[in-house]
N, C-alpha and C positions, 0 to 999 in steps of 0.2 A: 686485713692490711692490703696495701696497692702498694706497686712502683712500677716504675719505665723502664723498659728491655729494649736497647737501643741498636741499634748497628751506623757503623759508621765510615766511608771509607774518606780517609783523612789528608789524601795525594802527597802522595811524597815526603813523609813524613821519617827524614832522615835527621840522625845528627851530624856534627860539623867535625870529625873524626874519619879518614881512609882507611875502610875494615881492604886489606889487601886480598881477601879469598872474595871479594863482589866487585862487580862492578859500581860501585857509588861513585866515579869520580866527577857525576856532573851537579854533586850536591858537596861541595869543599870551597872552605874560602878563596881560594887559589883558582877556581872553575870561573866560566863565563856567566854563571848566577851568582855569585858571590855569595855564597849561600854560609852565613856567618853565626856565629852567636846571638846577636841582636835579633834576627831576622827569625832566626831556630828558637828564640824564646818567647818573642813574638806570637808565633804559632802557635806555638803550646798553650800559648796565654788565651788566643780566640778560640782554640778548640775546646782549652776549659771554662771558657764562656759559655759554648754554646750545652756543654755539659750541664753546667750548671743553672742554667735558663730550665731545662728540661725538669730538672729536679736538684734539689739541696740536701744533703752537699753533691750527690750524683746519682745517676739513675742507678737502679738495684744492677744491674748488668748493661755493661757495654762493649760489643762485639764492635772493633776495630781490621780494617785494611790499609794496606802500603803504608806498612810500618814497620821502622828498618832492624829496631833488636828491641831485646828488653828494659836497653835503658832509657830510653824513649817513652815507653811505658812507664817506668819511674819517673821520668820528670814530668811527663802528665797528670799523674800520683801529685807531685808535690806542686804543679802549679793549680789544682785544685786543693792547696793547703792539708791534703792529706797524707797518709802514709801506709805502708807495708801491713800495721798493726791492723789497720781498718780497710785496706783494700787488698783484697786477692788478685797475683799479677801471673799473667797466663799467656803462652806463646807459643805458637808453632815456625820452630824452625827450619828452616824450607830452603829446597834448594835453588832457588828462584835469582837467576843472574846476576841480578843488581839487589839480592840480599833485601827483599821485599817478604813480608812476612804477614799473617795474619795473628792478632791477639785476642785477650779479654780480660775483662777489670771487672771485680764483682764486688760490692759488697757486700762484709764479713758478717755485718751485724744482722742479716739480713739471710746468706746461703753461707752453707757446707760443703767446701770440695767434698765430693766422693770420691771421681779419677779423672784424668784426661789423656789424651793421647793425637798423636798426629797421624795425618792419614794421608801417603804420600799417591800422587796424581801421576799414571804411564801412560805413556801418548804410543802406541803401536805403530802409528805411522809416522815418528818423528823420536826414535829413542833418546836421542840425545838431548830434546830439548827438555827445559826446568822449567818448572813452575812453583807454584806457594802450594802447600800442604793445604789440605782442610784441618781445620783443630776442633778435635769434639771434647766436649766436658757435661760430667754431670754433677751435676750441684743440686743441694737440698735445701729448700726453705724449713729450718726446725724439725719437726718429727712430720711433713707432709710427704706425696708422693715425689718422686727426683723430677728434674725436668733434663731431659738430653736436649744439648745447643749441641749445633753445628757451623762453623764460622768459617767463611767463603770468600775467594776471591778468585773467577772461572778466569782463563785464557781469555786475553783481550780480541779485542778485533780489528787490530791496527794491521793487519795485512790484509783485510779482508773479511768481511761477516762470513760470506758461505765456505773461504779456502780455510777458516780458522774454526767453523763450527762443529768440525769432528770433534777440537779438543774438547771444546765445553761439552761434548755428551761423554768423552772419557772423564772428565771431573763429575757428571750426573752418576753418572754409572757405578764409581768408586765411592761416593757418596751412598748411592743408596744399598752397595752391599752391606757396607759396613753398617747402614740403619736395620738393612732387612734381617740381619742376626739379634739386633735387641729385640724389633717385632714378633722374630717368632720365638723368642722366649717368653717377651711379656707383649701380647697385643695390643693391649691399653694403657701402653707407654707414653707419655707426656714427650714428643719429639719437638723441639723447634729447631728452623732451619734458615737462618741469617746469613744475608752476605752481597755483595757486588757481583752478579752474576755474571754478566755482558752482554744478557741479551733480557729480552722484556718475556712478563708471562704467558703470550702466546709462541714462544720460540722453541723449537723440536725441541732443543736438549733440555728444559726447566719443564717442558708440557708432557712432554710425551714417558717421559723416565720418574716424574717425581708427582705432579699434579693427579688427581682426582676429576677434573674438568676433562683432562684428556685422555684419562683412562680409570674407570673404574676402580683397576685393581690395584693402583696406584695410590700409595700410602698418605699424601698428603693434602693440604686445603690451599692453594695459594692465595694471601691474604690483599693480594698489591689488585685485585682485577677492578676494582671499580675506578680505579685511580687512573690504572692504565688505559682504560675504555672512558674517562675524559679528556685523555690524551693531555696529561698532566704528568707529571715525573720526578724523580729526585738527579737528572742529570740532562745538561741539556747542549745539544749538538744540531752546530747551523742551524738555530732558532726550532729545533725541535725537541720537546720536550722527553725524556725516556724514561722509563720505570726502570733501571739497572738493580733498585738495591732494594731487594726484597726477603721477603720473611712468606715463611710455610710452614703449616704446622699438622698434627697427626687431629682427626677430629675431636680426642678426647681433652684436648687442650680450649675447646669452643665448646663445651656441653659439663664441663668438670663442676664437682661444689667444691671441690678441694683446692685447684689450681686451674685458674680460667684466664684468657688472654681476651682482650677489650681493644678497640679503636685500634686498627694500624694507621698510619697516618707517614704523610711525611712532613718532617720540621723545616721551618720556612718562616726565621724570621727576617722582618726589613734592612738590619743592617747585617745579615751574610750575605745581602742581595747587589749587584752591580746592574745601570743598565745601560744596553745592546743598544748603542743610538745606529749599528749597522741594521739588526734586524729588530729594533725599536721592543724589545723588549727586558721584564729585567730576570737575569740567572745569577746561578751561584759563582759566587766572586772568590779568583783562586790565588793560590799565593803567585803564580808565575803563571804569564802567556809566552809559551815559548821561553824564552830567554827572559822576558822581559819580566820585571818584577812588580807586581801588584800588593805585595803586603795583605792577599786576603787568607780564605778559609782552607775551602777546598771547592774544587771541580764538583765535588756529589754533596747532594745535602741526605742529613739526617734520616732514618726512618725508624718508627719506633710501635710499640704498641704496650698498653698495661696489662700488669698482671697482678691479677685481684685472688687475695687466699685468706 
């Protein structure tokens, strides 16, 4: 059997509802986006498009960011004409300012929750600030071996790459303790590791903490390197293209009969695309530039790879 393991970060992917413990108030109808029902259903409608393009009725797994609660996740569910019965809905609740959260949707017919949990992000040089959890689960295709996901959305770099790049290696960090206790229980643990990082796979915090390229003894494979060394990308800033949103996996997951992972890629079809008559080229078309409304997808496009069992 095959299916698509997808990640996804879906920008701002709030409902039309004032949760008063976040700050969401610059996605309410009453806001300078006018960010309404129509426009909220919209959305759901092109991301279960793009869902659904991928695979029918949806990929076997879809590791989702900047997503505002669970219900969100439900009506994702139901604008791919599905439901509760048939899909597995899964969140980490975070304490991330503006109530920004990372998810996962799996199909039932397909894996077995075994467990999951959240795995909260401390910044030592900034206590006070929040971020998104990582959300880990494992899940079982039938009676094969589990696979541990781990689902990711690092500290951005809106104040700066290098004055923000501590965080991202306190989210590395936290990350791979919490990996390094299934490893040395079981070393030929089936690990993947999805998400919107904020920085590409040559960057300290993702190379130096987690990759195999940059160290040895470094648990994982990063899957994004050829993509990112044709300076190609699933997000793109001032006409430059970036790897943000990548997948890493433990080698046993590239060499298994059991449960193997095939193609990483990023998804990229023509109409998520808009084009750049500034910098003449075409990128991912978002629902909002600034203020202004575009009616598209998201900022990041898709990345995915199959997994064949």
């Amino acid at each position: 059997m095959q299916t698509n393991l997808v990640f996804y970060n879906v920008e701002n992917l709030f409902d039309t509802f004032d949760d008063p413990l976040t700050n969401d108030n610059a996605f309410l109808p009453e806001a300078k986006r006018e960010w309404h029902e129509k426009r909220y259903a919209l959305k759901q409608q092109r991301i279960a498009k793009v869902l659904k393009e991928i695979e029918d009725p949806m990929p076997g797994i879809v590791g989702l960011a900047e997503i505002e609660n669970r219900k969100v996740l439900l009506d994702l569910v139901n604008s791919l004409n599905l439901d509760e019965e048939q899909i597995g809905i899964l969140l980490a609740d975070s304490p991330d300012e503006r109530g920004m959260d990372v998810g996962l949707l799996y199909r039932k017919d397909i894996f077995q929750l075994v467990t999951k949990t959240s795995i909260p992000i401390f910044f030592p040089s900034d206590p006070s600030d929040k971020t998104r959890d990582i959300l880990y689960v494992h899940l079982k295709p039938d009676d094969l071996p589990g696979l541990h996901i781990y689902i990711n959305h690092w500290p951005s770099r809106v104040e700066g790459q290098k004055a923000t790049e501590v965080k991202r290696f306190d989210a590395a960090k936290s990350l791979r303790s919490h990996m390094d206790i299934i490893l040395n229980d079981t070393p030929v643990a089936n690990v993947l590791v999805m998400g919107d990082l904020n920085c590409t796979p040559d960057s300290p915090p993702v190379y130096r903490v987690l990759d195999k390229k940059g160290h040895s003894e470094n648990p994982l494979l990063n899957l994004g390197w050829d993509i990112h060394l044709s300076k190609s990308g699933s997000t793109n800033y001032r006409g430059k293209w970036l790897l943000f949103d990548q997948m890493l996996v433990t080698p046993s997951l590239l060499n298994s009969s059991s449960l193997k992972i095939l193609d990483f890629s990023v998804v990229s079809y023509s109409w998520m695309l808009f084009y750049n008559p500034k910098y003449k080229d075409y990128r991912p078309n978002k629902t909002y530039g600034g203020t202004d409304y575009h009616g598209g997808f998201s900022g990041h496009l898709p990345v995915k790879v199959e997994l064949k069992f």
